[in-house]
N, C-alpha and C positions, 0 to 999 in steps of 0.2 A: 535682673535679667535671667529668664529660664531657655535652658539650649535643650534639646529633646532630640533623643538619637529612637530609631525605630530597628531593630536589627535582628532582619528574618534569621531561620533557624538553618546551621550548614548540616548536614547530614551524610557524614562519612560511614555510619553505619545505619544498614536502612535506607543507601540510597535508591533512588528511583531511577536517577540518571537522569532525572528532568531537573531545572532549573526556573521557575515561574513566579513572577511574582507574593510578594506577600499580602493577599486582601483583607486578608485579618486585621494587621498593620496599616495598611494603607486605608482601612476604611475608620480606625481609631484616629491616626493623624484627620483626616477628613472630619472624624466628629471635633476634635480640637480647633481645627481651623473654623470652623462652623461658631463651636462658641465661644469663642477670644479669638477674632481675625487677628487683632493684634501680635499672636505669637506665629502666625504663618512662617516668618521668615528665618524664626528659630526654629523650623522642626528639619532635619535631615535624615533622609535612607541612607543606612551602607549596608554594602551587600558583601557576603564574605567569599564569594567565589571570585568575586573582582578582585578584592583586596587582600585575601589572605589568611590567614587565621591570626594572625600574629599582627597585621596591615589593618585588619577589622578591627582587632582590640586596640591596636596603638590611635587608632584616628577617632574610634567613636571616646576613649579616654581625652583624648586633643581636644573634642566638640565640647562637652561638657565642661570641662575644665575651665573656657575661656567665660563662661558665665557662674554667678552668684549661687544659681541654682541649677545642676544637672540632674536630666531625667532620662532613663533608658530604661526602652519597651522591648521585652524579646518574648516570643514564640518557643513552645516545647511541645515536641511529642515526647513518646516514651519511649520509641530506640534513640532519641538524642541529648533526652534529658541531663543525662550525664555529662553530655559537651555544654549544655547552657549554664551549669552548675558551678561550670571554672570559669566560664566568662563572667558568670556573676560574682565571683571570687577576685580576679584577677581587675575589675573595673567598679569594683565598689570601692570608696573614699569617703571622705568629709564633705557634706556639702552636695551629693551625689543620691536619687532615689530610687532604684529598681525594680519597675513592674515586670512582674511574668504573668503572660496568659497563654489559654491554648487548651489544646484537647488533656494532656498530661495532667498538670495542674489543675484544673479544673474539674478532675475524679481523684483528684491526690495530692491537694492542697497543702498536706502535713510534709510532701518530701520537697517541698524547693526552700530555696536560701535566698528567695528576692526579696528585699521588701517588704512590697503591698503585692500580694495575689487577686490579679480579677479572675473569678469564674464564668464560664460561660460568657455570654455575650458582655463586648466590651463599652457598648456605645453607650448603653444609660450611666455606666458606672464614670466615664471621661464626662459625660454632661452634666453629671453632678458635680464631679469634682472641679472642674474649670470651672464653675460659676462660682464659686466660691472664692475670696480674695487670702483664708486661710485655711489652708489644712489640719484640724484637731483633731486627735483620737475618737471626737463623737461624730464629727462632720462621716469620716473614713467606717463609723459603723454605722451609720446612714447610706456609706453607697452601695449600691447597688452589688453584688458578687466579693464584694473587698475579704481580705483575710489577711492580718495583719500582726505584729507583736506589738506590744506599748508596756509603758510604765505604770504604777499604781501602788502610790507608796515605796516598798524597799522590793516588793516583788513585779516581776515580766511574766503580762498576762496574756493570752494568744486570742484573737478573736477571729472564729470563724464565720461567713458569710455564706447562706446556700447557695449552688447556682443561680444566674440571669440568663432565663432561657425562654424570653418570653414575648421580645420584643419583635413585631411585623416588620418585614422587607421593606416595605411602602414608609417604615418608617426611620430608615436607616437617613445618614447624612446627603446631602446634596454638597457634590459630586458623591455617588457612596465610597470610590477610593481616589486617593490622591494621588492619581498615577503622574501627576507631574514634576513627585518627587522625586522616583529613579533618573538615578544618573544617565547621561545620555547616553555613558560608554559601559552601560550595565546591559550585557547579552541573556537574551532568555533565550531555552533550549528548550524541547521538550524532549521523552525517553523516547528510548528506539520503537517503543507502542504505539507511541503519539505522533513521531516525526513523520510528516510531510514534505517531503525532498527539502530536509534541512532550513526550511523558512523558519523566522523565530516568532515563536506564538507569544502572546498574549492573554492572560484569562481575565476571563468573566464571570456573572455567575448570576442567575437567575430567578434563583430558591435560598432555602436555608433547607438544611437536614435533611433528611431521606424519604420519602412516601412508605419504605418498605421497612422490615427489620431484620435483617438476617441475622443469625443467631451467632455470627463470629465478628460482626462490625459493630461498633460503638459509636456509630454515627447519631440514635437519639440519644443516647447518654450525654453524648457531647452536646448536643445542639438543641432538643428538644422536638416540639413537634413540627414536622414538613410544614414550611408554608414557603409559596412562591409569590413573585413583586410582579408589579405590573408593568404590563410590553412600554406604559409610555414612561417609566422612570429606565427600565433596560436602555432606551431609545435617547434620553439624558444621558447615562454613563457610556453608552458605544459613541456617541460624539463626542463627547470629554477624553476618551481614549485615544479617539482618531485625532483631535485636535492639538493634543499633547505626545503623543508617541506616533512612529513612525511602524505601521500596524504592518506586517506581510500574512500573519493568521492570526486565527481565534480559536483560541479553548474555553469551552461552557464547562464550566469546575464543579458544576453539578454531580449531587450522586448519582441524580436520574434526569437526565434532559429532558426526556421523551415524555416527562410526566407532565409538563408544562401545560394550564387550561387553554393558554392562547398559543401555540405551539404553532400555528397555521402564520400567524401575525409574526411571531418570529422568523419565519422561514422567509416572507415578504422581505420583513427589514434586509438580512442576510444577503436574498436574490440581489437587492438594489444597490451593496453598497458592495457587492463581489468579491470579497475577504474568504479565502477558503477558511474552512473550520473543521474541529473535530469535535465529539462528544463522549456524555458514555452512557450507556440506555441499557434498559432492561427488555428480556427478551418480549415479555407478556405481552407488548406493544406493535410485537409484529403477526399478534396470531391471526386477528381479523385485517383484511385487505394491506398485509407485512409488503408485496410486492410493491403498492400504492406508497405506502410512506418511506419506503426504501428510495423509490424513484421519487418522491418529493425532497429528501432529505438531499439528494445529491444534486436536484437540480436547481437549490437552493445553497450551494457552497460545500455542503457536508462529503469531504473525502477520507475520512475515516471514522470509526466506532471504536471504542472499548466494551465491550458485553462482557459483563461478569459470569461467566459461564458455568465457574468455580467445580461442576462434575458431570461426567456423563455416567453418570451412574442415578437412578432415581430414589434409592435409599438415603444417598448422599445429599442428593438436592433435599429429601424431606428432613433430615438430620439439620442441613443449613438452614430451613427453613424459606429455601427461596418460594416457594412459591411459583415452580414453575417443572417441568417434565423436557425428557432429553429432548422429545421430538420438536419442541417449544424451543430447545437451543437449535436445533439442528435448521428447522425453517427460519429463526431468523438470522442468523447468519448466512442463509442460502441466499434468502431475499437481500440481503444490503450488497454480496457479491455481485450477486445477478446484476443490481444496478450500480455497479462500478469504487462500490464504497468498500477500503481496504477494512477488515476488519481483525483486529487487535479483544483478546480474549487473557485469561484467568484462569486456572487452576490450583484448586488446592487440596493438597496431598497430608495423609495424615490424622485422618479422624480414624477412628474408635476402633472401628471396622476392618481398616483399611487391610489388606497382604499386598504382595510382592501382585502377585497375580489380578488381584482385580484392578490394581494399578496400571498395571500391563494392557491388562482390556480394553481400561479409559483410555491410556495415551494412543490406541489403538484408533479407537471411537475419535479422539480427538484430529489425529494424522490427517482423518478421513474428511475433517471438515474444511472449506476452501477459505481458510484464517489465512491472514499476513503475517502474525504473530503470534503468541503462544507465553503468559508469564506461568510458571512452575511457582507455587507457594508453596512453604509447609507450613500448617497450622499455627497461626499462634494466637495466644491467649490475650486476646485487647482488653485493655481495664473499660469495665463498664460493659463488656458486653453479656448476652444472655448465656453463652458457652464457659464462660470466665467464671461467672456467678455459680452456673452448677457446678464447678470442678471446689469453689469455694466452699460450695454448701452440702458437698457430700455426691450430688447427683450422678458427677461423672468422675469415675477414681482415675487418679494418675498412676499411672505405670512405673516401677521401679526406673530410677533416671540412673542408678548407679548399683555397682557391687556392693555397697556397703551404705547404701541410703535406703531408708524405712520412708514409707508414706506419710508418716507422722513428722517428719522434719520438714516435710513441704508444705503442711497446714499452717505457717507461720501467719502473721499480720503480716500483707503486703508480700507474700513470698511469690507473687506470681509479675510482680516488677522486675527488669532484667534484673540479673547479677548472674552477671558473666562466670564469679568464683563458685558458686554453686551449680550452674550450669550451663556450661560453657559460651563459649565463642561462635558455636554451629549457630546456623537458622534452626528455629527462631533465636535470634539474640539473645542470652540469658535469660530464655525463658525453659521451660520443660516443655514435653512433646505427652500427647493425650491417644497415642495410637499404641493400640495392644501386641500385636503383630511384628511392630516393626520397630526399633530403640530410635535414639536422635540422628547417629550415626548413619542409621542405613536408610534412615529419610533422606541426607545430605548426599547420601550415596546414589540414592535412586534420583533424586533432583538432579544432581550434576550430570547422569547419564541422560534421564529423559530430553535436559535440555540441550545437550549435545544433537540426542535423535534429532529435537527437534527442528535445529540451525541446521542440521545436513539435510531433512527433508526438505525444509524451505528451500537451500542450494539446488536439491535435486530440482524441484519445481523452476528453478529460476530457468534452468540448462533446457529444461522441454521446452519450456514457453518459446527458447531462441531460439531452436533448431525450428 
């Protein structure tokens, strides 16, 4: 008998304040279900914000336990790592075998204690190995992404696996997630960006990876190249949703909704089955006829946007690499207002450049635009991405992080994974700060201020609209 626990990632630092399920998980149990229906009725979600931290690890140790063979899949980023690390500690035993996957491990395979690590996509590496009636050291360097330890002789040899980054949407499992494993009394939330008069969303998701590459996101590192799945397999999973959960909204967990080729077909589905939604979309999409699909977008369900706006500054934007110019944020955010879609925005604070002052100008720039929302980021450095790699490779120097740290202590292997002991507790989470101008300190300081401005502006705005 194999019992298989699935248990998304809690994030106490780093949180979002959003609560959504896990599709990663949910679409691996889905590929298991797929190829040994037989073990359906052994796989179970626990979620840790239902149960606890303490409630998660005692019950997912309870599930495993009662069978021959236990299996636990957990999820890691890189501001949580360190929490999955002692769950892994604390629920390994005899008898017991721990996958980790996820964006973390899969650019940094050498630092987890599970297991078997999958890289990158989960779903070829589950189909190989459930077809298989044993697990041996050769079968696991045959699957797909795997990264393992084993015996050989008197010495423990480590085998690593490159990423699985390769595989089409179109060929993901049927259902792609198994949403009918969350518990019934499992609340999903979304952040205060995303909330829609408190209704509890649901995601989705339509693509893999990004169409774009911003030079501070890790999103092809992790995923590989952008490909989207087609409206009639979407149109499968949003009735498997509906028929198993009790839907009040929709979130498309996409990096870029808007990039969708059938994007028109979606909006049909949406009209017909009247589930508000939100998304998150990139400006570029609103430059031609912005007013038209602003007003398609909402008269199709869509009451909110996330736009990554990340600067009003144009040096800034070409630094990130978006790919886009202020006036380009400025219109389409006008356009989604205009037709009635709240729009939830990005900021981030802390590149190269940055002072006291030109910071000042943006939030300025920013104030002026008719947002719902406003996130303040300070930079940080994502494993995998292109601003990470040049601080690796010399291209962008780090700034003194301390009185008594040399630039040369920071060049370590791996030194730009948190660690809190070397630098600190502030945002970014143990990581180092990459702005010349300004220390970590008085990013944290400007963040906490900006964001105050920004809640009292919002206030202000509330108090006009009533009067």
């Amino acid at each position: 008998m194999v019992n298989q626990a699935f248990v998304p990632p809690g994030a106490e630092i780093g949180d979002t304040g959003a609560h959504l399920p896990g599709l990663g998980l949910l679409m691996l149990a889905s590929t298991i279900s797929e190829v040994r229906p037989d073990l359906t009725k052994q796989i179970r979600y626990f979620d840790e914000e239902l149960l606890g931290t303490e409630g998660c690890l005692n019950s997912v140790s309870d599930w495993v336990s009662e069978a021959s063979t236990g299996l636990v899949f957990i999820t890691t980023y890189t501001l949580t790592h360190h929490r999955q690390k002692k769950f892994t500690e604390k629920i390994r035993k005899p008898g017991t075998l721990i996958f980790s996957g996820g964006p973390h491990v899969t650019l940094h395979p050498e630092t987890s204690n599970a297991d078997i690590i999958i890289r990158g996509e989960g779903v070829s590496a589950m189909r190989h190995l459930f077809s298989k009636d044993r697990w041996t050291a050769g079968e696991l360097m045959r699957t797909p992404g795997a990264c393992f330890s084993y015996r050989s002789g008197n010495q423990t040899l480590r085998h690593f696996s490159p990423p699985q980054r390769i595989l089409a949407p179109d060929e993901w499992p049927r259902p792609s997630f198994s949403y009918d494993l969350i518990p019934s009394d499992v609340r999903h939330r979304a952040s205060d960006k995303r909330d829609m008069n408190g209704l509890e969303p649901m995601s989705i998701i339509l693509s893999k990876g990004c169409p774009e590459a911003c030079h501070f996101c890790s999103s092809g590192a992790q995923n590989g190249r952008w490909a989207p799945r087609s409206v009639s397999r979407f149109k499968e999973d949003l009735s498997f949703l509906i028929s198993n959960r009790k839907v009040e909204a929709i979130e498309f967990h996409d990096d870029d909704f808007l990039a969708h080729p059938e994007l028109e077909s979606v909006f049909e589905i949406m009209l017909e089955i009247g589930i508000p939604w939100n998304c998150y979309g990139r400006v570029d999409h609103f430059v031609d006829n912005g007013r038209s699909l602003a007003e398609r977008l909402y008269a199709s369900g869509c009451r909110r946007i996330f736009l990554g706006l990340e600067s009003m500054s144009e040096s800034k934007l070409e630094f990130f690499n978006k790919r886009a110019e202020t006036w380009m944020n400025e219109h389409a955010v006008t356009c989604c207002a205009e037709a009635g879609i709240e729009v939830a925005a990005g900021w981030i604070i802390g590149a190269p450049d940055d002072t006291r002052e030109s910071l000042e100008e943006e939030l300025e720039s920013f104030l002026c635009l008719p947002l719902y929302s406003l996130d303040v980021n300070i930079l940080s450095l994502n494993p995998g991405a292109v601003l990470t790699k040049r601080v690796l490779n010399g291209g962008i120097s780090l700034p003194l992080q301390g009185p008594e740290r040399e630039n040369s202590d920071l060049l370590e292997s791996n030194h730009l994974l948190p660690n809190p002991q070397k630098y600190g507790s502030q945002e970014p989470w143990g990581q180092p700060t990459i702005c010349k101008a300004i220390d970590k300190p008085g990013l944290n300081e400007l963040a906490s201020r900006f964001r105050d401005e920004i809640e009292f502006g919002s206030r202000d705005k509330d108090a006009l609209l009533s009067l």
